[in-house]
C-alpha positions, 0 to 999 in steps of 0.5 A: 648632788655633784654629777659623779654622785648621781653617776655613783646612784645611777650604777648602786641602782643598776647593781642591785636591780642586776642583783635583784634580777639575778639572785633566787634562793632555792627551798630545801623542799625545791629543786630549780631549772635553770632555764635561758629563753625557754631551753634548760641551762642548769639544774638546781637542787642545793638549798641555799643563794644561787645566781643567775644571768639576768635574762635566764629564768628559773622554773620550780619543781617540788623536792619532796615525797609527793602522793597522788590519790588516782581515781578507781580503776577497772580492772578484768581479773583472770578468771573475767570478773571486773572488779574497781580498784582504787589505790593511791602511789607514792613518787618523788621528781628525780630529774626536773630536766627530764620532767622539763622536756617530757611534760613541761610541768610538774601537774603534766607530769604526775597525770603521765604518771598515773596513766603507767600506773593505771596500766600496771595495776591492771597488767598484774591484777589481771594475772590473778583471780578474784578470789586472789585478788582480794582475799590474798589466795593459799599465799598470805604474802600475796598481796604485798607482792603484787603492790611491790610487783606494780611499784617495781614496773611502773617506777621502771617505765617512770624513770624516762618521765624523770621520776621515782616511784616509791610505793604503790598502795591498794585502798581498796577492790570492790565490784562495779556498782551494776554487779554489786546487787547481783552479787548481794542477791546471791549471797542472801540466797546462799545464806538462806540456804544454809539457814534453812539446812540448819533449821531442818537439821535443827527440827531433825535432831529436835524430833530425835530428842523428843522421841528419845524423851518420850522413849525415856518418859514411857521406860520410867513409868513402866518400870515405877508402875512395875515397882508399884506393883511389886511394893503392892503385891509385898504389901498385899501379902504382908497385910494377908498374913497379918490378917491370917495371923490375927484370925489365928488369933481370935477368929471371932473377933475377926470375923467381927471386926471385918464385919464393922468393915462391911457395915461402914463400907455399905451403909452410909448415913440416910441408906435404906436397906431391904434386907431380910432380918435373919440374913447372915450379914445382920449376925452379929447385930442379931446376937447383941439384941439377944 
């Protein structure tokens, strides 16, 4: 190789080192600081080839919608209760120079950034009451205006960190571990309560039932022992005047007829009767002898 050929290699491999050092390529889902000795140069958002001086360096932040799950947070309601609020926010990275210069990074950043949040969720839920809190009150909108209220003052004090924040969900509002027995204990008492106010009422309307039923049972055994007696009383005197009508009739074959009544009702078979012969009661067996 002539020595103009190696110097021709010599400056293709400096030129593409330069290249080499001096190109990046910026990700739709990025945004790029530009940065010369450790002090912001440029900010980068457009995705594409880009070019910088070999001795600069570029530092990534993340373009995308981002979320962050934050621990639960206590929180003291207006009327003092303490309550576990766990909610998890919605934020993006608007200015990665500001995000630079506050926090350096994008993990030291979204920490700062829960903390605001941490602290608006308990300046606008300490404003409400328990019951508001978690039931939403007489306002069935309550809710979403209190997450739109948090969103709205936590993405104002954010825009200094280089921030913007999108939506502020609750998950969920429960009561400290230490309170949720307590809590429980009273609501099983209360429940028992009630379930003893509905068993005494129950046994109340029970007895009212039972007394009306055995009012019912004793009016419908009167009045049917009231028409048996009537029927009876009708067939008593109907079976009278028949017998009336029949000794009409024939008062001899009555009176006999009425006897075989008396016998067969007083004489059973192995009876013994002492009895004198000439008694009235043998009359008629007296005239068949004769």
């Amino acid at each position: 190789m002539s020595p103009k050929q190696a110097m021709i290699a010599i400056i293709l491999v400096v030129a593409a080192a330069l290249v080499g050092t001096s190109a990046f390529v910026v990700d739709q889902r990025e945004q790029v600081l530009v940065l010369q000795f450790g002090n912001p140069k440029d900010v980068v958002k457009k995705a594409g080839l880009h070019f910088k001086w070999p001795w600069e360096s570029v530092k990534t932040f993340d373009h995308r919608l981002l979320e962050s799950d934050a621990q639960p947070n206590e929180v003291i309601t207006m009327d003092k209760k303490s309550i576990m609020v766990d909610n998890y926010t919605r934020w993006k990275i608007a200015d990665p120079l500001k995000v630079y210069q506050v926090a350096r990074t994008q993990v030291g950043v979204e920490s700062r950034m829960e903390d605001v949040v941490r602290g608006k969720v308990r300046e606008v839920l300490g404003q409400h009451t328990l019951y508001e809190i978690v039931s939403g009150g007489d306002d069935a909108t309550l809710r979403i205006k209190l997450m739109q209220s948090i969103r709205d003052r936590a993405d104002k004090e954010v825009r200094d960190l280089g921030l913007r924040i999108i939506d502020v969900r609750i998950k969920r509002a429960d009561l400290p571990l230490e309170n949720s027995e307590a809590v429980f204990q009273r609501m099983k008492a209360e429940r028992n309560r009630i379930a003893k106010e509905y068993r005494s009422e129950g046994e109340e309307a029970a007895k009212e039932i039972r007394a009306e039923a055995e009012k019912q049972r004793k009016v419908i055994l009167a009045d049917a022992y009231r028409q048996s007696e009537i029927l009876r009383g009708h067939a008593d005197a109907e079976s009278t005047a028949i017998y009336a009508k029949a000794y009409k009739k024939d008062p001899d074959f009555y009176a006999f007829t009425r006897s075989l009544q008396a016998y067969r009702a007083s004489i059973n078979k192995g009876s013994r009767l002492v009895i004198s012969p000439d008694t009235e009661f043998f009359h008629f067996f007296q005239q068949s002898h004769r």
